[in-house]
Biotite code that builds the C-alpha atoms (Angstrom):
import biotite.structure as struc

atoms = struc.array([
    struc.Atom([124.543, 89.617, 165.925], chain_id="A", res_id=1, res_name="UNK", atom_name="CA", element="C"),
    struc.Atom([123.046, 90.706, 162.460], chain_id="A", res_id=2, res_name="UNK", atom_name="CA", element="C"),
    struc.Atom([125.181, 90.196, 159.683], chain_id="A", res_id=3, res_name="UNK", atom_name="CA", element="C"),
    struc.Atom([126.526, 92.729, 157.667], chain_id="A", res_id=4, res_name="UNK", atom_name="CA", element="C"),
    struc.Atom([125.698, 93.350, 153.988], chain_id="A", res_id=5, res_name="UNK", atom_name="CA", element="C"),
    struc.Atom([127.720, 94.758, 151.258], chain_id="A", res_id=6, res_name="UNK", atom_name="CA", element="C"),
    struc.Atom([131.627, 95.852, 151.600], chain_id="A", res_id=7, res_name="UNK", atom_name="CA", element="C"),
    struc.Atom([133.008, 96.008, 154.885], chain_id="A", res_id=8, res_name="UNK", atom_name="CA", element="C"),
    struc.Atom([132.735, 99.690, 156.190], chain_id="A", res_id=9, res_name="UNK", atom_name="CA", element="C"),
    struc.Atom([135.078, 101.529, 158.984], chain_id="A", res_id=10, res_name="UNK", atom_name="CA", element="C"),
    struc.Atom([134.222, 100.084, 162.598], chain_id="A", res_id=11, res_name="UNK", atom_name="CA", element="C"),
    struc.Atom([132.062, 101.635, 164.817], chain_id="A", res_id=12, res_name="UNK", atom_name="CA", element="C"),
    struc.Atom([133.058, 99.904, 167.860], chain_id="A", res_id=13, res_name="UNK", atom_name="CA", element="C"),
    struc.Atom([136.852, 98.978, 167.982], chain_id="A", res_id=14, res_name="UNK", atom_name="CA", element="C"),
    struc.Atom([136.748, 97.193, 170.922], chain_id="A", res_id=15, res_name="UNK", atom_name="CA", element="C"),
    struc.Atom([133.701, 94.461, 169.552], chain_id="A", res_id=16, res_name="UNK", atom_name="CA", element="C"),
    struc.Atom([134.752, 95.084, 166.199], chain_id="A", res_id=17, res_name="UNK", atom_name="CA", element="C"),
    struc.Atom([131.049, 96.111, 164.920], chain_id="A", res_id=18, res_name="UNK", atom_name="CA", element="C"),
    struc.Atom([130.962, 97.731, 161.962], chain_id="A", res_id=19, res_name="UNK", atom_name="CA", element="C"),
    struc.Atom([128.634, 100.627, 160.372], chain_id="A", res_id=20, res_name="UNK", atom_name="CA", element="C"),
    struc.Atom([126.874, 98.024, 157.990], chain_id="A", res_id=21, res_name="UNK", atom_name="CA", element="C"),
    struc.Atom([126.219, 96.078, 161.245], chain_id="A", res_id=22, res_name="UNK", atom_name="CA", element="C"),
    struc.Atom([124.556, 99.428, 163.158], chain_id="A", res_id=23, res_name="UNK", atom_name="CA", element="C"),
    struc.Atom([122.745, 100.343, 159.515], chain_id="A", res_id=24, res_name="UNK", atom_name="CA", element="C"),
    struc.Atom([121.423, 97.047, 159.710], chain_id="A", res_id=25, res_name="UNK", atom_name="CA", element="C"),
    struc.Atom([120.225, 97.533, 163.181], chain_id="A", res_id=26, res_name="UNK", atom_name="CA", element="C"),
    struc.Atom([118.440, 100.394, 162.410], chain_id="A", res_id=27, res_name="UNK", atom_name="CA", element="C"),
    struc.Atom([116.949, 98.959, 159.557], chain_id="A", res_id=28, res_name="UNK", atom_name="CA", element="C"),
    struc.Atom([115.875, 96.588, 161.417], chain_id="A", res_id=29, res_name="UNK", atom_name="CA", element="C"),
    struc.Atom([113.955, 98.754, 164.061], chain_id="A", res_id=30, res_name="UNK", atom_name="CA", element="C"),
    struc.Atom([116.792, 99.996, 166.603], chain_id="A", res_id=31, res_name="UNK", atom_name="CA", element="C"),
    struc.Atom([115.974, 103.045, 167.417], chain_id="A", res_id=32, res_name="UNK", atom_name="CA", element="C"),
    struc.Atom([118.534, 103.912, 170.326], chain_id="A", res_id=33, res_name="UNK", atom_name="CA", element="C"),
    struc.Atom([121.924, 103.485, 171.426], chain_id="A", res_id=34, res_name="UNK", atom_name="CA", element="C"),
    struc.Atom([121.030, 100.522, 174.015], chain_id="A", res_id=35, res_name="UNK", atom_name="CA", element="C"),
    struc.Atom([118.719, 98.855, 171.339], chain_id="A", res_id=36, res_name="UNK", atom_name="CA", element="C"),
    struc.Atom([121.818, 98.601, 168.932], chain_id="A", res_id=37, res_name="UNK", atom_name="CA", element="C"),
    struc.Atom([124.372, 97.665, 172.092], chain_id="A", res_id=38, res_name="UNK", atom_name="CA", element="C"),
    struc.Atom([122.136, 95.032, 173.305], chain_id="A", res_id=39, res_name="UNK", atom_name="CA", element="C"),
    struc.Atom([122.068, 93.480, 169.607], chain_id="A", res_id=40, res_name="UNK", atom_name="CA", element="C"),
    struc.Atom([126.019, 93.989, 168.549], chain_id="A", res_id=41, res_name="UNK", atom_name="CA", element="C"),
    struc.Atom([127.725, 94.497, 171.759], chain_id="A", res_id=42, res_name="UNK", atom_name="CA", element="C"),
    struc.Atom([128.682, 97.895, 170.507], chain_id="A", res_id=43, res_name="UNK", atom_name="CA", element="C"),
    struc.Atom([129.038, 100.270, 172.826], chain_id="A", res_id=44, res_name="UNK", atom_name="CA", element="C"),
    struc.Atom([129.423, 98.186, 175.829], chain_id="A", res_id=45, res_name="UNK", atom_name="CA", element="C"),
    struc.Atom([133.098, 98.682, 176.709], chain_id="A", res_id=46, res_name="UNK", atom_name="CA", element="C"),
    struc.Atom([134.969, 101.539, 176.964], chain_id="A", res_id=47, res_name="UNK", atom_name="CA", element="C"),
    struc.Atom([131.794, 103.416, 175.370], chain_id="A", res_id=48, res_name="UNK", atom_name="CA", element="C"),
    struc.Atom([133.314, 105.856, 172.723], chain_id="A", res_id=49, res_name="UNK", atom_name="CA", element="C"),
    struc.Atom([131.520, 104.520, 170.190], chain_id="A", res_id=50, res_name="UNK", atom_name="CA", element="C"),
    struc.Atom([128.078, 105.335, 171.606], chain_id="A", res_id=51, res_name="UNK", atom_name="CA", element="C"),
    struc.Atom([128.222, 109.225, 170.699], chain_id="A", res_id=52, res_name="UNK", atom_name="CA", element="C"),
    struc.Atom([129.334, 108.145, 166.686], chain_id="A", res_id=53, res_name="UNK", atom_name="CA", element="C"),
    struc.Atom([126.291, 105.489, 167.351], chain_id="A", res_id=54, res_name="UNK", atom_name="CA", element="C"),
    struc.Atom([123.314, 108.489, 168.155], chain_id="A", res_id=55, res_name="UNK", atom_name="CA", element="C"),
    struc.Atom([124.745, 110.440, 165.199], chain_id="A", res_id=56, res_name="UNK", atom_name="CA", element="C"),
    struc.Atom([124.194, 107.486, 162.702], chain_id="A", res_id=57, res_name="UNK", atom_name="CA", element="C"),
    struc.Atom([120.561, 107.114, 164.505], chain_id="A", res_id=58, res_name="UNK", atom_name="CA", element="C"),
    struc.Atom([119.841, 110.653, 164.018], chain_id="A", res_id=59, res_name="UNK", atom_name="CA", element="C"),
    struc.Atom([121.449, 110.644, 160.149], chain_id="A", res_id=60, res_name="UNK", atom_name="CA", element="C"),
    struc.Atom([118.897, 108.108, 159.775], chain_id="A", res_id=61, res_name="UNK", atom_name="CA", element="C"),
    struc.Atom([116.415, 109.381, 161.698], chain_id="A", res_id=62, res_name="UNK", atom_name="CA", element="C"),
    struc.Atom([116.651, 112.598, 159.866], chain_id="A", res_id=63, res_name="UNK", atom_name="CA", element="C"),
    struc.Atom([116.416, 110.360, 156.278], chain_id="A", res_id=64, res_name="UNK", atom_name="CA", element="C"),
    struc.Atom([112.901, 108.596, 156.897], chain_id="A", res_id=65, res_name="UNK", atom_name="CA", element="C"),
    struc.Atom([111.150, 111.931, 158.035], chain_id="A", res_id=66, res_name="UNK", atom_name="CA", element="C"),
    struc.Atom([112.690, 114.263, 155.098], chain_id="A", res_id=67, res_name="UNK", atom_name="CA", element="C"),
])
């Protein structure tokens, strides 16, 4: 699991406890989909509701680099 920088933010994933610094740092560091991120933080691999708050934050950033 990447480590979080900065503050503590809200959690992304409740049930791994993954917060948004954690995901921003996975897309920083190249994650470019929902299983990319789950497969580094766990996040999304329980109940699941995470994943749809997980593509937003990909395409927020997504929409970032290419603006």
């Amino acid at each position: 699991m990447l480590l979080a920088r900065g503050p503590p933010r809200m959690y992304v994933c409740v049930c791994r406890a993954v917060t948004e610094n954690e995901v921003h740092d996975c897309i920083a560091a190249g994650a470019r989909s929902a299983k990319q991120i789950r497969d580094t933080t766990g996040a999304g691999s329980d109940c699941a509701t995470c994943v749809r708050k997980i593509c937003a934050m990909l395409k927020r950033s997504e929409e970032l680099t290419t603006a």
